[in-house]
PDB file of N, CA, C and O in Angstrom:
ATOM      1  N   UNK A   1     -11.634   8.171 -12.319  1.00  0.00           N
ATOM      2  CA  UNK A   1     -11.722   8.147 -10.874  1.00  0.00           C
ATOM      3  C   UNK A   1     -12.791   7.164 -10.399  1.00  0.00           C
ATOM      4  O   UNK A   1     -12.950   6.897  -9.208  1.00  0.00           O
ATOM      5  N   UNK A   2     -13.651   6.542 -11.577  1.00  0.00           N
ATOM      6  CA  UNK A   2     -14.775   6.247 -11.090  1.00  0.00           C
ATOM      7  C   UNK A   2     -13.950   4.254 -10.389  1.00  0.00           C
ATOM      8  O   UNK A   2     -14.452   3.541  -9.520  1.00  0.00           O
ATOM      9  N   UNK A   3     -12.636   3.973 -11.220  1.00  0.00           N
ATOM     10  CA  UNK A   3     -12.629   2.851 -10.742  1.00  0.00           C
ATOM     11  C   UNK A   3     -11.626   2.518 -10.055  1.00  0.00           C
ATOM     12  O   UNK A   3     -10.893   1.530 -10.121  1.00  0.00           O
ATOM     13  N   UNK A   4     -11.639   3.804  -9.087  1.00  0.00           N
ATOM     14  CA  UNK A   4     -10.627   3.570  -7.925  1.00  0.00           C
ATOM     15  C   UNK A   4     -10.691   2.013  -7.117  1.00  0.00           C
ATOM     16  O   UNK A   4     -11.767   1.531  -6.763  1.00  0.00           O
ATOM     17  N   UNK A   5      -9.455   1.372  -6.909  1.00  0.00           N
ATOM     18  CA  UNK A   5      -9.557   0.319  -6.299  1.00  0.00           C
ATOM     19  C   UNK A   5      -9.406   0.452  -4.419  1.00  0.00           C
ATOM     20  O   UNK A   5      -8.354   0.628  -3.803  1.00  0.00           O
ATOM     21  N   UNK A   6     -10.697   0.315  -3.873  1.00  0.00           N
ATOM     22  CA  UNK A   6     -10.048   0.397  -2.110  1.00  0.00           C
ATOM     23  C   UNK A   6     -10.561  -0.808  -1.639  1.00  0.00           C
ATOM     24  O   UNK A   6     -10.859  -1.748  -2.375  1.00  0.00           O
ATOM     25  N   UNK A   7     -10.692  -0.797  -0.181  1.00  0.00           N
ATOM     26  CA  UNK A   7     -11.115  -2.003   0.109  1.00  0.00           C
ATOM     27  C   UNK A   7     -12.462  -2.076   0.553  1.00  0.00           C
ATOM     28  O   UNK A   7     -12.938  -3.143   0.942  1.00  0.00           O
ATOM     29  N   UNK A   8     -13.405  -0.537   0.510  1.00  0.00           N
ATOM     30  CA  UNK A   8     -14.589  -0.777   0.682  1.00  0.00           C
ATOM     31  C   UNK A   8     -15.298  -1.043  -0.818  1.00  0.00           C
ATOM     32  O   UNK A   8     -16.527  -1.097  -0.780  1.00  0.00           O
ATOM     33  N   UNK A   9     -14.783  -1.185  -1.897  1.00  0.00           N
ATOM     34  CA  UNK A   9     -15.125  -1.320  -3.674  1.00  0.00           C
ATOM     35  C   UNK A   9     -15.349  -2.405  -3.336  1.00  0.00           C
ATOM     36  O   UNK A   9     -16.517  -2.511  -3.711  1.00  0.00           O
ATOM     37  N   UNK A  10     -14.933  -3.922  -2.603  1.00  0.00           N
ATOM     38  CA  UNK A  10     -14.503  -5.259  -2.665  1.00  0.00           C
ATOM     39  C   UNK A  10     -15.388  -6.175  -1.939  1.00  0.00           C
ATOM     40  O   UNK A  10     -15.714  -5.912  -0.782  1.00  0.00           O
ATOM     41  N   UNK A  11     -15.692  -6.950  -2.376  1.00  0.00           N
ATOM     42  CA  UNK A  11     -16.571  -8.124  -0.998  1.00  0.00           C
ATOM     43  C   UNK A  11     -15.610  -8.682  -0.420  1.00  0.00           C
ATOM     44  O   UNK A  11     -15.067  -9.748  -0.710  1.00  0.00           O
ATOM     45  N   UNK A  12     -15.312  -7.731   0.685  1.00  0.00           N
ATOM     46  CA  UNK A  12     -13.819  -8.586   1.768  1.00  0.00           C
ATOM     47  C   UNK A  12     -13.824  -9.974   2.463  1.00  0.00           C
ATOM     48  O   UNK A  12     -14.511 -10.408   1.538  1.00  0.00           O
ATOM     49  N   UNK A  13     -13.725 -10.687   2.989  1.00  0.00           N
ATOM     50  CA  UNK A  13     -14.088 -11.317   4.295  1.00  0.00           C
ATOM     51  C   UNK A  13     -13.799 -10.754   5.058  1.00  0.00           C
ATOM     52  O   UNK A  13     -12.970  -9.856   4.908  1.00  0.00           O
ATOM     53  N   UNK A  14     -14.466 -11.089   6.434  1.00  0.00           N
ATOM     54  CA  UNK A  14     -13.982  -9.849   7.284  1.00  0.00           C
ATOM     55  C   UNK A  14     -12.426 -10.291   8.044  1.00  0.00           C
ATOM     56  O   UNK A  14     -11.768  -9.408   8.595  1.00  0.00           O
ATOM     57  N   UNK A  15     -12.005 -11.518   8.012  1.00  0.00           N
ATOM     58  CA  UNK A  15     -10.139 -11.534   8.236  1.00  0.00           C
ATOM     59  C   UNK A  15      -9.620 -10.729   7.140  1.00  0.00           C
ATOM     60  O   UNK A  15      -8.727  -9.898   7.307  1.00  0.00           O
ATOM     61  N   UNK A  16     -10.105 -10.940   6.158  1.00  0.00           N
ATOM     62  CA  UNK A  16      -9.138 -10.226   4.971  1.00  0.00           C
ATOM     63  C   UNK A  16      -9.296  -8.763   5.714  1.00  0.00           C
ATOM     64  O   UNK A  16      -8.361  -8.324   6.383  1.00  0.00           O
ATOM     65  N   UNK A  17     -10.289  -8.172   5.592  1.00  0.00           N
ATOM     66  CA  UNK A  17     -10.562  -6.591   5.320  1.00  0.00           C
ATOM     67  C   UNK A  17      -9.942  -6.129   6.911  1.00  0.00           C
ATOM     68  O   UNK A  17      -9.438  -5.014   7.041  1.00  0.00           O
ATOM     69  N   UNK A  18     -10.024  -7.025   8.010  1.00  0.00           N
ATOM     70  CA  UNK A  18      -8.962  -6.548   9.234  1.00  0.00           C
ATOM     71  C   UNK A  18      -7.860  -6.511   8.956  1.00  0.00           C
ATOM     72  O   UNK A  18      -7.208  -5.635   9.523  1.00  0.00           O
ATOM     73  N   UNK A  19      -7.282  -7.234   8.174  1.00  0.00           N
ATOM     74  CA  UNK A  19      -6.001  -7.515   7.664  1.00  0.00           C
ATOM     75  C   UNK A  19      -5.165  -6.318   6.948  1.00  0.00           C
ATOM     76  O   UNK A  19      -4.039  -5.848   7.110  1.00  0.00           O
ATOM     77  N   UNK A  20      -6.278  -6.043   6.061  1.00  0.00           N
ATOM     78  CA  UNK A  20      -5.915  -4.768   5.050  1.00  0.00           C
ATOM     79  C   UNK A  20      -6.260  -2.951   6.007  1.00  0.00           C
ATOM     80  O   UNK A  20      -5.760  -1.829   6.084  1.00  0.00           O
ATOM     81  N   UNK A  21      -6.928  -3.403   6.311  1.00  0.00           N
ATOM     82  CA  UNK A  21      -6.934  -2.207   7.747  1.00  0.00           C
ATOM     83  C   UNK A  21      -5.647  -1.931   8.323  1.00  0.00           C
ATOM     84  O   UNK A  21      -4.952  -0.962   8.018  1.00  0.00           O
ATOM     85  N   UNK A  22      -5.356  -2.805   9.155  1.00  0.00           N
ATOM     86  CA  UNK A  22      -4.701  -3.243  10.349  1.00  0.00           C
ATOM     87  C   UNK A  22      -3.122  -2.778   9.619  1.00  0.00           C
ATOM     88  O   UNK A  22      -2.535  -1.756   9.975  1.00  0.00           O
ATOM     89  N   UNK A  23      -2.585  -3.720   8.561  1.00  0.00           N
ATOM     90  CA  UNK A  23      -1.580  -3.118   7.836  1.00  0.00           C
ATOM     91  C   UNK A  23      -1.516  -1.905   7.388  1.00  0.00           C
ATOM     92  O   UNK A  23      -0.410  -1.385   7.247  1.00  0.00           O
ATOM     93  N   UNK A  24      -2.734  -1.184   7.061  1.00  0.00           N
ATOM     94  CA  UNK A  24      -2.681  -0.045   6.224  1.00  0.00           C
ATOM     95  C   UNK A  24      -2.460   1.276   7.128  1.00  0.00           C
ATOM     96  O   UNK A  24      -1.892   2.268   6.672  1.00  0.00           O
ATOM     97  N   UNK A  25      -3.111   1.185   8.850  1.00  0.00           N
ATOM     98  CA  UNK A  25      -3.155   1.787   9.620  1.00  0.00           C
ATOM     99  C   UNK A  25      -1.486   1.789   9.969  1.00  0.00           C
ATOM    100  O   UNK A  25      -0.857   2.829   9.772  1.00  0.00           O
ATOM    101  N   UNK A  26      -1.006   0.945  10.337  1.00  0.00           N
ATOM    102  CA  UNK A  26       0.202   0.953  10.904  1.00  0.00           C
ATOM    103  C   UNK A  26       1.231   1.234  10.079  1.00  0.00           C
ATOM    104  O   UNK A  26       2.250   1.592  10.669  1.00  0.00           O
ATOM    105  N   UNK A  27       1.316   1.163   8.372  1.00  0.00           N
ATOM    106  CA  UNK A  27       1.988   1.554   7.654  1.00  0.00           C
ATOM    107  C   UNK A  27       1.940   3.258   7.335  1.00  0.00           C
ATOM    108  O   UNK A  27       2.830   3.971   6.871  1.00  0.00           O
ATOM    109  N   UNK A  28       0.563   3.611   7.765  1.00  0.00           N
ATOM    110  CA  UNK A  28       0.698   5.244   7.432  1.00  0.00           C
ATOM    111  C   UNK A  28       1.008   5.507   8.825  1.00  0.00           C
ATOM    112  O   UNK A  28       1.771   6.468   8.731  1.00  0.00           O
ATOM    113  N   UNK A  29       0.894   5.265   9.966  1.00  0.00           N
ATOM    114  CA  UNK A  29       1.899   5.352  11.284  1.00  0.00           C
ATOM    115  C   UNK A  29       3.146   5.716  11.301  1.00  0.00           C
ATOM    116  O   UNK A  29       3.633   6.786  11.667  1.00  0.00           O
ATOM    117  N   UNK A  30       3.884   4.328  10.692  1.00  0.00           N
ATOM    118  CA  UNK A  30       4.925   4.447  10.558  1.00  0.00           C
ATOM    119  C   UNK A  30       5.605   5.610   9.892  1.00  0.00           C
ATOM    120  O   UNK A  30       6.437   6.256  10.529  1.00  0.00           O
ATOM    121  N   UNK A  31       5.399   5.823   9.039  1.00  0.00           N
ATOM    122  CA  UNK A  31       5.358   6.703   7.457  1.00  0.00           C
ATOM    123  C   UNK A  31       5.330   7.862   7.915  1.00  0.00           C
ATOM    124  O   UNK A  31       6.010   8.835   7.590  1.00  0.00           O
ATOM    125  N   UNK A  32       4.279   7.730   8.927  1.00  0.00           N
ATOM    126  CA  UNK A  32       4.431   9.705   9.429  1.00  0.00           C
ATOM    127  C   UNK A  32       5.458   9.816  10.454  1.00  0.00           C
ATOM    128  O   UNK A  32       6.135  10.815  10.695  1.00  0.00           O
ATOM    129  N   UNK A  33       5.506   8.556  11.097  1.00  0.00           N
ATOM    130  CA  UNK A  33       6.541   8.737  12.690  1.00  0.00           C
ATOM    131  C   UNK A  33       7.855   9.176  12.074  1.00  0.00           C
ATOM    132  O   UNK A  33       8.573   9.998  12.642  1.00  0.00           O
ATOM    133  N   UNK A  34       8.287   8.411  10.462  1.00  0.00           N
ATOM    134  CA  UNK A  34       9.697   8.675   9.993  1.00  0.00           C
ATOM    135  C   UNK A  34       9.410   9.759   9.810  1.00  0.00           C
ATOM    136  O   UNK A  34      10.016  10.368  10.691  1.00  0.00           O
ATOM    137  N   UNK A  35       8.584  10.819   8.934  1.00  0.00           N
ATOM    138  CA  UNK A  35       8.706  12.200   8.327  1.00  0.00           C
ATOM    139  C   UNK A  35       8.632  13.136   9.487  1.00  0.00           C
ATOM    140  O   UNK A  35       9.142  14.256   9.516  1.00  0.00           O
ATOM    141  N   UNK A  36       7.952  12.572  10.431  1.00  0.00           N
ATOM    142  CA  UNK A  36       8.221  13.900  11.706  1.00  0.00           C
ATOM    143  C   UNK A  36       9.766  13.588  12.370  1.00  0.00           C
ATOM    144  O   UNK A  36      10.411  14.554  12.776  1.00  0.00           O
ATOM    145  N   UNK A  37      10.164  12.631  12.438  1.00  0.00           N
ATOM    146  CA  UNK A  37      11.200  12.315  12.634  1.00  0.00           C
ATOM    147  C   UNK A  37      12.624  13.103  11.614  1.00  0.00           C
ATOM    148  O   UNK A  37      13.716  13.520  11.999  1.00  0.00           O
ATOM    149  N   UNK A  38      12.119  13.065  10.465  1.00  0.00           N
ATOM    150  CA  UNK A  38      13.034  13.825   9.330  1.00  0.00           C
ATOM    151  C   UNK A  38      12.681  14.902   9.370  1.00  0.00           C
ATOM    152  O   UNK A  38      13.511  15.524   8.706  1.00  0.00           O
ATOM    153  N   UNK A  39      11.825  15.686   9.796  1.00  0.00           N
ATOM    154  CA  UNK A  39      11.543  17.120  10.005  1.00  0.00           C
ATOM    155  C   UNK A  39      12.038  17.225  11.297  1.00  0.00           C
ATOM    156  O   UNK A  39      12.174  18.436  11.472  1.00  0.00           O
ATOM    157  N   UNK A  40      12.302  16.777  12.063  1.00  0.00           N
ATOM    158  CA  UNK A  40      12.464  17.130  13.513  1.00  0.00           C
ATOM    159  C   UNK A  40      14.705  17.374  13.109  1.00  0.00           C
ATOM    160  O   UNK A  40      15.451  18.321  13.355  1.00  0.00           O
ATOM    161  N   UNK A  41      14.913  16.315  12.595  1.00  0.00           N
ATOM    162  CA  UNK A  41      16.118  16.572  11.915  1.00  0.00           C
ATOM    163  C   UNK A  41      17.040  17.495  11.412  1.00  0.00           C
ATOM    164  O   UNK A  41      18.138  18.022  11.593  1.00  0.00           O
ATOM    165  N   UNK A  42      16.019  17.431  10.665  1.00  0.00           N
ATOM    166  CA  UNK A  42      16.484  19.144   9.588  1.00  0.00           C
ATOM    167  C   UNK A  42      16.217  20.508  10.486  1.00  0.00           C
ATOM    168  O   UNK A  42      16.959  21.490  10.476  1.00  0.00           O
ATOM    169  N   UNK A  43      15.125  20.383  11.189  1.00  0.00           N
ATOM    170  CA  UNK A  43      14.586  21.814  11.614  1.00  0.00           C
ATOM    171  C   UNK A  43      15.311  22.216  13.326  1.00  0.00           C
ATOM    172  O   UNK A  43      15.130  23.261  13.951  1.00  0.00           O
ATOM    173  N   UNK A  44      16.144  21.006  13.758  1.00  0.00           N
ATOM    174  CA  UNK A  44      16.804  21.150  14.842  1.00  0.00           C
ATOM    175  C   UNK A  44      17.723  21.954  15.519  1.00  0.00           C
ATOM    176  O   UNK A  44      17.890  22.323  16.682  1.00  0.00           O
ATOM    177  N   UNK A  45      18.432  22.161  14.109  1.00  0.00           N
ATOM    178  CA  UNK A  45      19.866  23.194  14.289  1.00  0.00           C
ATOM    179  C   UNK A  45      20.803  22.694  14.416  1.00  0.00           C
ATOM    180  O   UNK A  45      21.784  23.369  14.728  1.00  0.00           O
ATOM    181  N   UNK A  46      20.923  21.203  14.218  1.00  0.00           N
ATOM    182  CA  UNK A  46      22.307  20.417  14.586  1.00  0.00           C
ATOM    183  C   UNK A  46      22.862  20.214  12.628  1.00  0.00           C
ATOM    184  O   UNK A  46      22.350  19.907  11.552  1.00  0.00           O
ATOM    185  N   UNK A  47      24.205  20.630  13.193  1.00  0.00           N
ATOM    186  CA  UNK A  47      24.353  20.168  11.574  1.00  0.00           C
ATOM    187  C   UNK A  47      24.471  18.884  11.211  1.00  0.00           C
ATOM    188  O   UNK A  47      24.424  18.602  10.014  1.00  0.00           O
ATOM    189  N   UNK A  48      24.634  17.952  12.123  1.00  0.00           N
ATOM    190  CA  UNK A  48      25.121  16.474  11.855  1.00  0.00           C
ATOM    191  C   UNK A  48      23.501  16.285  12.627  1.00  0.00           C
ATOM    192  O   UNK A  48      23.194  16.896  13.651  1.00  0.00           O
ATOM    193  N   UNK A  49      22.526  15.264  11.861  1.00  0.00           N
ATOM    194  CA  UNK A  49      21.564  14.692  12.749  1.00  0.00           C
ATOM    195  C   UNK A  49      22.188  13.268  12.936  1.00  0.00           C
ATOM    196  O   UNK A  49      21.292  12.649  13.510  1.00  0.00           O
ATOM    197  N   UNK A  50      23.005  12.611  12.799  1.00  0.00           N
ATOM    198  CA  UNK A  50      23.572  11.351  13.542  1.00  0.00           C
ATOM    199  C   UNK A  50      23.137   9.980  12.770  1.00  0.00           C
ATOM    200  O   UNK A  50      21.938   9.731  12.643  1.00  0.00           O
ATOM    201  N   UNK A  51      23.971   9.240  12.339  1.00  0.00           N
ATOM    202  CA  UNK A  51      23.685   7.763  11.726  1.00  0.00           C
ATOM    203  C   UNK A  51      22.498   6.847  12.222  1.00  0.00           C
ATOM    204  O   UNK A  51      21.873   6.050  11.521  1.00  0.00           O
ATOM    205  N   UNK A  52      22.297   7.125  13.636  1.00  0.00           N
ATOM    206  CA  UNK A  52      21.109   6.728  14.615  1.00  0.00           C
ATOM    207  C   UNK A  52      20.083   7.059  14.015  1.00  0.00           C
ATOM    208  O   UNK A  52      19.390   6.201  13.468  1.00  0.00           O
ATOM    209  N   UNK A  53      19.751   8.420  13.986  1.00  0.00           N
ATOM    210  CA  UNK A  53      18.693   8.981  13.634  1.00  0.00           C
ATOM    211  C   UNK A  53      18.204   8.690  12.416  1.00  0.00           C
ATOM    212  O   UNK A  53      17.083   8.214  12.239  1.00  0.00           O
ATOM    213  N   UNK A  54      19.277   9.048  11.231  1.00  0.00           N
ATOM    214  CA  UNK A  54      18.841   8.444  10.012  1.00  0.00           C
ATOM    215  C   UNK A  54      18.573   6.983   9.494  1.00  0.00           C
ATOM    216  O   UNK A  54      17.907   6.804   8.474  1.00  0.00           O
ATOM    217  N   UNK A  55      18.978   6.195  10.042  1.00  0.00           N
ATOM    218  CA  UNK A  55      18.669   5.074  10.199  1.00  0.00           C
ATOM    219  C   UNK A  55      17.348   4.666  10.661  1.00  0.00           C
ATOM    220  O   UNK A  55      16.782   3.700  10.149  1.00  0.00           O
ATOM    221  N   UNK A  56      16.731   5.475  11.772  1.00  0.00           N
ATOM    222  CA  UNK A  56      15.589   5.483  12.295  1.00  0.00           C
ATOM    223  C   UNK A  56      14.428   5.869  11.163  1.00  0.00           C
ATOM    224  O   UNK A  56      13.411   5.248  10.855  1.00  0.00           O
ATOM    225  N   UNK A  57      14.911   7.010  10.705  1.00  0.00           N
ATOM    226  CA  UNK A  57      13.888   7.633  10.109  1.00  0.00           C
ATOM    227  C   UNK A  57      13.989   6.587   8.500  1.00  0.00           C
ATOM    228  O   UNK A  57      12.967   6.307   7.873  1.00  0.00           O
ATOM    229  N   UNK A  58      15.166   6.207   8.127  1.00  0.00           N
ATOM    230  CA  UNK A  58      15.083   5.331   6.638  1.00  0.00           C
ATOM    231  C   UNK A  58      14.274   3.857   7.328  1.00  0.00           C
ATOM    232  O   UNK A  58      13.576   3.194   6.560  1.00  0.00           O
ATOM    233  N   UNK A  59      14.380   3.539   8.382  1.00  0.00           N
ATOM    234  CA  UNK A  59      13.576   2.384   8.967  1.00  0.00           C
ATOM    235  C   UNK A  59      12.003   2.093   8.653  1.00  0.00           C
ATOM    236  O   UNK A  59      11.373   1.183   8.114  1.00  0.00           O
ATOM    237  N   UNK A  60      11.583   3.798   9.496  1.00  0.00           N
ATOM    238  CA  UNK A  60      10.251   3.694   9.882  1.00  0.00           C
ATOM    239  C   UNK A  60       9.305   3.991   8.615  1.00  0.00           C
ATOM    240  O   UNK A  60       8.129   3.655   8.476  1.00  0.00           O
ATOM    241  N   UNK A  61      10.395   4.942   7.442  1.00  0.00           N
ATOM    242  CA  UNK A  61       9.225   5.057   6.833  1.00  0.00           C
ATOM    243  C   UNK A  61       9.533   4.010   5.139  1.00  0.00           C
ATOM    244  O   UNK A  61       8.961   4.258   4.077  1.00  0.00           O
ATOM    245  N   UNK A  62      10.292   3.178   5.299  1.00  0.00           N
ATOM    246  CA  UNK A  62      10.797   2.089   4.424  1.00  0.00           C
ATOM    247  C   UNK A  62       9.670   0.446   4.814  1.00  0.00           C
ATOM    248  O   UNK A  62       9.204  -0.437   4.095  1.00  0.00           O
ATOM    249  N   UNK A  63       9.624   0.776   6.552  1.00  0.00           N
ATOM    250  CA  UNK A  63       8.673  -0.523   7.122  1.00  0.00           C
ATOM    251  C   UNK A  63       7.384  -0.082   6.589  1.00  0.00           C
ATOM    252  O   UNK A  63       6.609  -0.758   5.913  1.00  0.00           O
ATOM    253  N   UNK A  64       7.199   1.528   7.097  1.00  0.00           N
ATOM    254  CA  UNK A  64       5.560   1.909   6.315  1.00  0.00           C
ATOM    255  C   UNK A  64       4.986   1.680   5.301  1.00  0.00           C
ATOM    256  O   UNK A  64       3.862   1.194   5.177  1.00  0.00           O
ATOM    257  N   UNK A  65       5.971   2.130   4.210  1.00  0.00           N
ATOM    258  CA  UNK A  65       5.162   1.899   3.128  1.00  0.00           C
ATOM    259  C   UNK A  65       5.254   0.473   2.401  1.00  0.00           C
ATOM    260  O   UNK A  65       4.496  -0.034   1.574  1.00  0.00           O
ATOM    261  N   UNK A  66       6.335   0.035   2.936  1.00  0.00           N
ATOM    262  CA  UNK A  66       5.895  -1.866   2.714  1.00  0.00           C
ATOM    263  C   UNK A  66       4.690  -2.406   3.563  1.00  0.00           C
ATOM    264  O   UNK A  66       4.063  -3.447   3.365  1.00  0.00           O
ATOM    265  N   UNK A  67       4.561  -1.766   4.241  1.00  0.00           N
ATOM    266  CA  UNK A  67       3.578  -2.531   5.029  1.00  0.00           C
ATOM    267  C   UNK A  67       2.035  -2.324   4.237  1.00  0.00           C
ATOM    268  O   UNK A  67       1.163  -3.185   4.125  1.00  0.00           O
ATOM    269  N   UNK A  68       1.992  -0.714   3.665  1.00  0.00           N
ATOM    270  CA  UNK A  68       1.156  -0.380   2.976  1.00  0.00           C
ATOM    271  C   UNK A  68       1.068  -0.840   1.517  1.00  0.00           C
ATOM    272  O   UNK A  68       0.013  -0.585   0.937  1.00  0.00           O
ATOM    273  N   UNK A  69       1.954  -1.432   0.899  1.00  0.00           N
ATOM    274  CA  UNK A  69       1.796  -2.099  -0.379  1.00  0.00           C
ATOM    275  C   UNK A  69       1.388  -3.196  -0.068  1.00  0.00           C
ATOM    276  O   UNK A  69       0.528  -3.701  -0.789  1.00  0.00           O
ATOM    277  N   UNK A  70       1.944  -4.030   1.282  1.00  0.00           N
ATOM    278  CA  UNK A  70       1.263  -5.091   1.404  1.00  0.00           C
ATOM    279  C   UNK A  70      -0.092  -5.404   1.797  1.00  0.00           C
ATOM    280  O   UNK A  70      -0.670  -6.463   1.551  1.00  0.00           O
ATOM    281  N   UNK A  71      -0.613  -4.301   2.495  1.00  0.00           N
ATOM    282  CA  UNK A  71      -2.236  -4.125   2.434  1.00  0.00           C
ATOM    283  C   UNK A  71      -2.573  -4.361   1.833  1.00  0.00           C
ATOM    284  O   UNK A  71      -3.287  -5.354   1.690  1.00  0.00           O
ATOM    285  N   UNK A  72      -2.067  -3.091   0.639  1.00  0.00           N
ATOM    286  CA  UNK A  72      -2.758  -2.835  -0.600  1.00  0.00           C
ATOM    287  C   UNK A  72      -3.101  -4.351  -1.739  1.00  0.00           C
ATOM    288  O   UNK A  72      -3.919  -4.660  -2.606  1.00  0.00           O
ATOM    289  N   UNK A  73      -2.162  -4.823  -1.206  1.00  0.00           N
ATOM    290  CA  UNK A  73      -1.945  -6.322  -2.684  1.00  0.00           C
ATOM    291  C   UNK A  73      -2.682  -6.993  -1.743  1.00  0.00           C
ATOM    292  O   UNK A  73      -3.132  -8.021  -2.249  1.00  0.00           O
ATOM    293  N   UNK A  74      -2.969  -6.876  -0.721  1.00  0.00           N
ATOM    294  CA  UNK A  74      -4.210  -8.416   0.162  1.00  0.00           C
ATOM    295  C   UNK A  74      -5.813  -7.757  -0.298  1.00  0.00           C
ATOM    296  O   UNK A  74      -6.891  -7.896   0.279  1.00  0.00           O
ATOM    297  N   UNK A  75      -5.566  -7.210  -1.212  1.00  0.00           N
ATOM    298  CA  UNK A  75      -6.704  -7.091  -1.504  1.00  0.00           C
ATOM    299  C   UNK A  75      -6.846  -8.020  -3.156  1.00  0.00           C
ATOM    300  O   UNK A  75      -7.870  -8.699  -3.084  1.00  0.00           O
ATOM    301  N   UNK A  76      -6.557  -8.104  -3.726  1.00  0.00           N
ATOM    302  CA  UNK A  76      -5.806  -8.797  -4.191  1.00  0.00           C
ATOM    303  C   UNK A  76      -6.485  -9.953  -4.057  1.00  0.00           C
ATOM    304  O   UNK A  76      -7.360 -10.200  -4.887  1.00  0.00           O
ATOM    305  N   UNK A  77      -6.209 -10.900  -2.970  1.00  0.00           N
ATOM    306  CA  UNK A  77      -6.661 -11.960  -2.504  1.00  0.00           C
ATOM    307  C   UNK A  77      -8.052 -12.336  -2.360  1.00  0.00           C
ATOM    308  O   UNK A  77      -8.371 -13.486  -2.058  1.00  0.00           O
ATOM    309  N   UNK A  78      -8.892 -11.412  -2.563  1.00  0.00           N
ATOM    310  CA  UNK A  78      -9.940 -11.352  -2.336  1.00  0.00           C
ATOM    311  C   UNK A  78     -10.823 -11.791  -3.412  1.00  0.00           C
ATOM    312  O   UNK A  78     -12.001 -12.104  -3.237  1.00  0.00           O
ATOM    313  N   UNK A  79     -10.044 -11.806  -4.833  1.00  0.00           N
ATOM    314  CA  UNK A  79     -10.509 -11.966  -5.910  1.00  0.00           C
ATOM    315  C   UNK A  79     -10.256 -13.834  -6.023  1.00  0.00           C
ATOM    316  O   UNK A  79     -10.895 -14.819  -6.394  1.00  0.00           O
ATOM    317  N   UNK A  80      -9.248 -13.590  -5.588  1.00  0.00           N
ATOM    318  CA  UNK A  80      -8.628 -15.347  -5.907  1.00  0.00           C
ATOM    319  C   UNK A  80      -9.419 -16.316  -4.575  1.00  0.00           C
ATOM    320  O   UNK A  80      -9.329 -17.539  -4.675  1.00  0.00           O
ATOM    321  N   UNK A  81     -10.243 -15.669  -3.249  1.00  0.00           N
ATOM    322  CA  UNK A  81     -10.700 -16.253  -2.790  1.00  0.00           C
ATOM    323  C   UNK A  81     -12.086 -16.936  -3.174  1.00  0.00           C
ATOM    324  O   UNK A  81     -12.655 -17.981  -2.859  1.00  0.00           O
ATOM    325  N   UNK A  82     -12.476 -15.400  -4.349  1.00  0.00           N
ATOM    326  CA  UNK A  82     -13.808 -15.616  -4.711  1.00  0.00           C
ATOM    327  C   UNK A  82     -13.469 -16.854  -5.884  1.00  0.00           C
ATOM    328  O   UNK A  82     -14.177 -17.841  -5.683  1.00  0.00           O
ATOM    329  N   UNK A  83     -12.654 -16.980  -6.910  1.00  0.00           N
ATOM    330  CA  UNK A  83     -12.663 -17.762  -7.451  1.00  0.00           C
ATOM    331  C   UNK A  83     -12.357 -18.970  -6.969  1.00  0.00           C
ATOM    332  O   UNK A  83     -12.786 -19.939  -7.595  1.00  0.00           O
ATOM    333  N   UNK A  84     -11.707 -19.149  -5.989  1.00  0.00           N
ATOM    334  CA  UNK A  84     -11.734 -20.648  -5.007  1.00  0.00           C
ATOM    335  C   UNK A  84     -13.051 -21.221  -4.960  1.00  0.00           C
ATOM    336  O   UNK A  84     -13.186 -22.290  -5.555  1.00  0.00           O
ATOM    337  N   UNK A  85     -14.307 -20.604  -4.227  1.00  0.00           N
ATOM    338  CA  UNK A  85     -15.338 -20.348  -3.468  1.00  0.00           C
ATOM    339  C   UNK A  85     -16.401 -21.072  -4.786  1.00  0.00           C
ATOM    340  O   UNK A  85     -17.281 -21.932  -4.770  1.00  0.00           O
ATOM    341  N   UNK A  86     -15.856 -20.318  -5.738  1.00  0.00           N
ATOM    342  CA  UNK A  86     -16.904 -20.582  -7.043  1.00  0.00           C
ATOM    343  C   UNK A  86     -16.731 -22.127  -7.892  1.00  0.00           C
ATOM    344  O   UNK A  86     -17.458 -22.389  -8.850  1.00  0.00           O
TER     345      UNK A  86
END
C-alpha cells in the first residue's frame, strides 16, 4: 500500500495536475449520474426501462470511466516531462 500511485505522490505541473483533477472529477460524476440512473431503472416498477434510458445510463458511465483512465495515465506524463526537462 505503501506505493500507491496518485497524483499528490508526483511533482505535477500545475496544468498537468488541473488536468488530472478536472478529468478525474467529471469522470466519477459521470459514473455516479449512470448508476443512479441504473438504480432509478430497476427500482421504478416499469418492466421495460426503455432503449433511451439504457443507452443513457451505458453512455454516462462508459464516458466516466474513460475519462478516469485518462486522468489516471496523464499522470503518466509527468514522468516523461521530467525526463524532457533533464
Amino acid at each position: 500500500m505503501d506505493n500507491l500511485v496518485t497524483a499528490a505522490s508526483l511533482p505535477l505541473p500545475l496544468k498537468l495536475a488541473s488536468l488530472h483533477k478536472s478529468l478525474t472529477l467529471w469522470g466519477w460524476a459521470l459514473s455516479f449520474s449512470g448508476t443512479v440512473l441504473a438504480l432509478y431503472a430497476l427500482t421504478a416498477g416499469k418492466a421495460d426501462a426503455g432503449v433511451l434510458m439504457m443507452t443513457a445510463i451505458a453512455g454516462f458511465v462508459l464516458t466516466g470511466e474513460s475519462l478516469q483512465r485518462i486522468g489516471f495515465n496523464s499522470l503518466g506524463l509527468s514522468e516523461e516531462m521530467a525526463e524532457q526537462e533533464n
